[in-house]
N, C-alpha and C positions, 0 to 999 in steps of 0.2 A: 776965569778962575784957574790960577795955578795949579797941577798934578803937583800933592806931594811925592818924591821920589826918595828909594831906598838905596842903597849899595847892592849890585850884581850878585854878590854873597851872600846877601841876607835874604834876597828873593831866592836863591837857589835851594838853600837851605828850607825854607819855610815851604818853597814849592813841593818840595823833595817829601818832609814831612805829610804833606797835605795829600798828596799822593797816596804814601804810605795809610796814613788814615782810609780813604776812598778804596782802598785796593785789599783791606781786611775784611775776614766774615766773606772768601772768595769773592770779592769785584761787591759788596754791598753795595757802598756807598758809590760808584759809580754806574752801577743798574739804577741807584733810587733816579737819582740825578739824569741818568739818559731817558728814564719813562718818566720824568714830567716834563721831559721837550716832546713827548710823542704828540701832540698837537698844535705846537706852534707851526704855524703860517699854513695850516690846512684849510683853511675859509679863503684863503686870497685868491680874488679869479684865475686863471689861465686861459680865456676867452680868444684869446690870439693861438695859441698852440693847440688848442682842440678842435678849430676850424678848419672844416672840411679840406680848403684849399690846401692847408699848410700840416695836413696830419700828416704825407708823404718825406715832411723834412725832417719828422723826429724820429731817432734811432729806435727810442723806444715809447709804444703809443703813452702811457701813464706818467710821464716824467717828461711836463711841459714846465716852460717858464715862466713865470709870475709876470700877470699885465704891468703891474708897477715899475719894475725896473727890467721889464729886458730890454734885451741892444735891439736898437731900432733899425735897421739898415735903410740907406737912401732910396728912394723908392726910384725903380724902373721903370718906363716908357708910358709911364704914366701908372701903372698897377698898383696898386694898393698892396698885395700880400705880397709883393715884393720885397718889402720892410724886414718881413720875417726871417729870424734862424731862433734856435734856438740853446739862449743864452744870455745870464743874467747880469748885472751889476751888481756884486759884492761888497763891503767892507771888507780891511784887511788891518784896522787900527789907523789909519790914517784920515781915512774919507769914507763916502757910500760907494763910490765908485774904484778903489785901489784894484780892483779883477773882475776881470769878465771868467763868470767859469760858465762852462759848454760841455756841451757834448761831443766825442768825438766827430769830426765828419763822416757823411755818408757819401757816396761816390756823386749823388744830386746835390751836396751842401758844400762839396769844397770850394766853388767858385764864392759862394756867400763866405764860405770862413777864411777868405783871402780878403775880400772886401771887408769884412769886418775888421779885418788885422790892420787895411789899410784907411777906413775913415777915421777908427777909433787913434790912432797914430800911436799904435802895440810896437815894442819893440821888444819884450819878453816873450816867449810861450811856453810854457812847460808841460809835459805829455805825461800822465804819471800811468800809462796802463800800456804792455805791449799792444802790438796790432793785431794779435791773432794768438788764440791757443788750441793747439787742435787743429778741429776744422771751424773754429770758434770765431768768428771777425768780431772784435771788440773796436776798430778804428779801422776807417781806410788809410791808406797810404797816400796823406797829401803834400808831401814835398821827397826829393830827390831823397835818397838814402846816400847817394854818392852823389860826388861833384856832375854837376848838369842842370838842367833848365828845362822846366815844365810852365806852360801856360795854362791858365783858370780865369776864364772868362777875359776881362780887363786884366790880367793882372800875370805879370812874369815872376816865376820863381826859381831861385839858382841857386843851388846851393855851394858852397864858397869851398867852405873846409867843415869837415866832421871830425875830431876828437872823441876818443875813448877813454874816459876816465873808470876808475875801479867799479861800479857801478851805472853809470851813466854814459850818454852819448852827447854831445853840445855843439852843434850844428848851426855856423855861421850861413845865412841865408841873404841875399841882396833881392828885394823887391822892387821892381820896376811897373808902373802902372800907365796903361797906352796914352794916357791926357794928362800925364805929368813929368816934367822933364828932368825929375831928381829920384835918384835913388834912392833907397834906405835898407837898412843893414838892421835883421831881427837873428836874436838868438834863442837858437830852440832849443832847451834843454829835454832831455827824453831818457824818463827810467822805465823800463820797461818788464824790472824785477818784482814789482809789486801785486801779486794776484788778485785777480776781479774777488771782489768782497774777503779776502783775506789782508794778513798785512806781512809787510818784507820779510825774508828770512832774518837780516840784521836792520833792526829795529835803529840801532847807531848812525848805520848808512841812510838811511832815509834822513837821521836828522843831520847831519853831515849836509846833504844833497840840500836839504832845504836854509839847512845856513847858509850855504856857498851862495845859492838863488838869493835870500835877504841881502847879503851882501851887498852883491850884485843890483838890485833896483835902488841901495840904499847909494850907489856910485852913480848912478847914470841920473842925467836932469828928466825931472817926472812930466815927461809928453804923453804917454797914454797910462789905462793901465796894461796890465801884465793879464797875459790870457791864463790861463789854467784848465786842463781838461783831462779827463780820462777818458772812459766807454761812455756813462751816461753822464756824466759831470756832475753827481752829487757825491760820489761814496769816497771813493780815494781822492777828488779832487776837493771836498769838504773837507776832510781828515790834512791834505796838505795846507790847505788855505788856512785852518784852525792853528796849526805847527806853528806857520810864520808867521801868524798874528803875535803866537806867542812868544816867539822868540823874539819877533819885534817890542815886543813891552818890558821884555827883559832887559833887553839892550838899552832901553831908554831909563830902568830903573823904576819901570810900573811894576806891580804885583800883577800875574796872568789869571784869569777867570774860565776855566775852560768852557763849563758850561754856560756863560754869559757871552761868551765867544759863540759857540756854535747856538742859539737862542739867535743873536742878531743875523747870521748865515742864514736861518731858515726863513726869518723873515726877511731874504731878499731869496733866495734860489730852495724849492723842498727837497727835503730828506738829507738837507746836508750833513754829512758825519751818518751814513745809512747805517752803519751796524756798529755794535758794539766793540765788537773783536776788533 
């Protein structure tokens, strides 16, 4: 069945409007609409991330991955819970699988979230949460900041060149893995303006930052998908994942759903889109 499609203009326009409607009577019509997702995907097991063995890999104990679609990792030396991180398969308008979102690494998960980058065959990552505020660790630090090379478990990480854009940082990275004779080249994008449970000072620059990324996967041939993560991988990295959904359906000349958007999120990864604000 064919999507009818519109003109760029007329979705803009109508989106704009629809907005403006949701956004009178102070935020009405988009509190109605965020408290009737407040129970999608709450019944789906997490039986994998709540087990004893693997409760040490999640950042934060309440905010596991749903058994349905988390990344499975290849199992180790025969170990069964070796499989585990924790970290869902997404929709992004495209597929069920267009993004893995995660959780930032913890100093025990970076080796697993290099392996993931490299079975899934990821060559985007995008970090949307500094590493630290405060004495606050929101992410550990798992790849060079400067040009160099760290190893994680199997797996070599170098990073090439770092750019500074107005907001952002985009960090060419070549990964090398001990039992494979080819390299491959991941770019990490990293906004680091965006505060835990708040949103950016300029609300523009985010969508700026998440167009340049749409772009960007819409250029390169679709070998994995595209990581996404903040602190716990639901709140800002919902809210990002939701953005380029929609901006992706824009570009296509679909009419965007926000709430129909983040309703399919939750039934793959919880509490996507955590707060309102």
């Amino acid at each position: 069945m064919r999507v009818q499609t519109f003109p760029r203009a007329q979705i803009l326009q109508e989106f704009n409007l629809q907005c403006q409607a949701l956004t009178a009577n102070n935020y009405r019509g988009f509190k109605e609409e965020f408290k009737e997702l407040n129970e999608v995907g709450k019944e789906l097991p997490t039986r994998a991330g709540d087990s004893e063995v693997n409760r040490e890999k999640n950042r934060y104990p309440s905010i596991l991955p749903y058994d349905h679609c988390r990344v499975r990792l290849s199992v180790q030396n025969s170990y069964p819970h070796t499989d585990y991180i924790n970290a869902n398969f997404v929709p992004g308008g495209g597929s069920e699988r267009d993004f893995i979102c995660t959780q930032g690494p913890l100093p025990n998960t970076i080796a697993d979230f290099w392996r993931m980058v490299w079975e899934q065959n990821v060559r985007i990552v995008v970090m949307v949460t500094a590493l630290k505020h405060k004495d606050i660790v929101f992410c550990d630090k798992y790849w060079p900041l400067d040009p160099g090379t760290v190893y994680h478990g199997l797996i070599q990480v170098t990073t090439v060149t770092r750019k500074q854009g107005p907001d952002c940082f985009i960090t060419t990275i070549n990964l090398r893995h001990r039992d494979c004779p080819t390299d491959r080249i991941i770019t990490h994008y990293y906004y680091p303006s965006w505060p835990d449970r708040g949103v950016p000072k300029s609300q523009s620059s985010l969508c700026v930052f998440t167009e340049h990324v749409r772009q960007h996967l819409e250029a390169i041939p679709c070998l994995g998908p595209a990581v996404v993560h903040c602190s716990a991988g639901i709140g800002r990295t919902g809210t990002f994942v939701t953005l380029l959904w929609l901006q992706q359906l824009c570009a296509r000349g679909i009419r965007p759903d926000i709430k129909a958007a983040v309703q399919d999120l939750r039934l793959h990864r919880m509490w996507m889109v955590q707060t309102l604000n």
